[in-house]
VEXGULO-473417 format. One record per residue (C-alpha): residue in three letters; x, y, z; residue number from 1. Coordinates in Angstrom, 1 decimal. Example, Ala and Ser with C-alpha at 12.3 -4.5 7.8 and 13.67 -1.06 7.14 Angstrom:
2
residuo/c1/c2/c3/num
ALA/12.3/-4.5/7.8/1
SER/13.7/-1.1/7.1/2
***
This chain:
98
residuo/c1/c2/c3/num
UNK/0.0/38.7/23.3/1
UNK/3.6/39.3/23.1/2
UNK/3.3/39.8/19.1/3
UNK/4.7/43.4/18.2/4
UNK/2.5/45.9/17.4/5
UNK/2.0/46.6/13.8/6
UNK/3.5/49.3/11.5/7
UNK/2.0/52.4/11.4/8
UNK/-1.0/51.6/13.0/9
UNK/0.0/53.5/16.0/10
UNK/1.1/57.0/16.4/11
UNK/4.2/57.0/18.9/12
UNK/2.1/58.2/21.9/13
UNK/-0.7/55.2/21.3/14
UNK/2.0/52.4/20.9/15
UNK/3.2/53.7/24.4/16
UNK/-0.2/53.5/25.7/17
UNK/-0.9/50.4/24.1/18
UNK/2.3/48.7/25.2/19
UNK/1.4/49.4/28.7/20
UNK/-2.1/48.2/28.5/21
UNK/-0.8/44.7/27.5/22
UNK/1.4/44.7/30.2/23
UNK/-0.6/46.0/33.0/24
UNK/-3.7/43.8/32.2/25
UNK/-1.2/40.8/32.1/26
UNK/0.0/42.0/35.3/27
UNK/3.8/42.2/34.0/28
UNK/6.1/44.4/35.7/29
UNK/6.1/48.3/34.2/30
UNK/9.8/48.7/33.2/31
UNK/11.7/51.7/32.7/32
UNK/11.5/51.0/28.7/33
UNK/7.3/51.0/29.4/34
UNK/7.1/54.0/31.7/35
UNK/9.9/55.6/29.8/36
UNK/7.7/55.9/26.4/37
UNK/4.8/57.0/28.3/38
UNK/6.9/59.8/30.1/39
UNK/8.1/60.9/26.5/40
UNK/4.5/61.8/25.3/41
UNK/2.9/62.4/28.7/42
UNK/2.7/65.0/31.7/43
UNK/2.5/63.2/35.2/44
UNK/-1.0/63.7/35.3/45
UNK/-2.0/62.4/31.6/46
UNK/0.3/59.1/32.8/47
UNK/-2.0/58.9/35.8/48
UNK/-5.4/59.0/34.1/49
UNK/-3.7/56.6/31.8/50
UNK/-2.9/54.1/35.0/51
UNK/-6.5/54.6/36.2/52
UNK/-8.0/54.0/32.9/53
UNK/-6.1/50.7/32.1/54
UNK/-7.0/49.7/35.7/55
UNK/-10.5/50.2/36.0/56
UNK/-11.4/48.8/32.3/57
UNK/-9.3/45.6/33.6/58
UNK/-11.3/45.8/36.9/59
UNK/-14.7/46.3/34.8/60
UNK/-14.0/43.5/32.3/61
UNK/-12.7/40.9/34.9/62
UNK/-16.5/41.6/36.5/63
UNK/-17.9/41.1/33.2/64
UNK/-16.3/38.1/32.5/65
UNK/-17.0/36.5/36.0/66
UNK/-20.5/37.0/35.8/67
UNK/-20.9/36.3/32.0/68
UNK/-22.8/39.6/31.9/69
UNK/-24.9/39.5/29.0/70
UNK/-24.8/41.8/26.4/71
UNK/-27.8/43.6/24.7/72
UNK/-28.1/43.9/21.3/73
UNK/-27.3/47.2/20.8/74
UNK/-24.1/47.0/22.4/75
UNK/-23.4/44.3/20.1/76
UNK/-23.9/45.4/16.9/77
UNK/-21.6/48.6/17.7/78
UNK/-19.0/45.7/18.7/79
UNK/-19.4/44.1/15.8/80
UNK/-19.2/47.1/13.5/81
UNK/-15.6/47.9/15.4/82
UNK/-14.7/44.7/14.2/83
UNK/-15.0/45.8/10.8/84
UNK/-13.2/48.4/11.1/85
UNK/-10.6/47.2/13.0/86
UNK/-10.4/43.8/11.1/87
UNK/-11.4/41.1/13.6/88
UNK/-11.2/40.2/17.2/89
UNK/-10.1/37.2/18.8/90
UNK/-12.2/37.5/21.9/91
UNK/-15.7/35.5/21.1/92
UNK/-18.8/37.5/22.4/93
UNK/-21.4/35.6/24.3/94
UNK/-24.3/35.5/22.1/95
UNK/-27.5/37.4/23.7/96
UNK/-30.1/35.3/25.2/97
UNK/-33.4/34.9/22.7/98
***
């Protein structure tokens, strides 16, 4: 969302990558303030692989959610345990099939 990110949960470089993440998955504009922080911690190259890594998990996930892929338990649980760590996520999972 448009929330800002936490304090100190992000070293300078992630908040740059993270910040673009949102705004590329919502398909906002890159602005100079976005590509600016990225260019501050990244080469050219490490900006690229960051482009293509935003892109294809967006392009992945949008197949997943399409299709309702199902997920097996395994992957689950280690979901779930990042949740934990993390705190919580908002996304519900789809529950796997009995």
């Amino acid at each position: 969302a448009d929330d800002p990110l936490p304090d100190g949960l992000y070293s300078p470089p992630q908040a740059a990558i993270v910040t673009y993440a949102r705004k590329s998955t919502r398909l906002e504009p890159i602005d100079d303030e976005t590509y600016g922080a990225l260019a501050r911690h990244f080469t050219p190259q490490q900006t690229i692989d960051i482009c293509l890594t935003v892109g294809l998990s967006n392009m992945i996930n949008r197949f997943h959610a399409t299709f309702r892929t199902d997920l097996d338990a395994a992957t689950t649980a280690e979901a779930e345990q990042g949740d934990v760590i993390a705190g919580s996520c908002p996304i519900p999972r789809p529950k796997p099939p009995r």
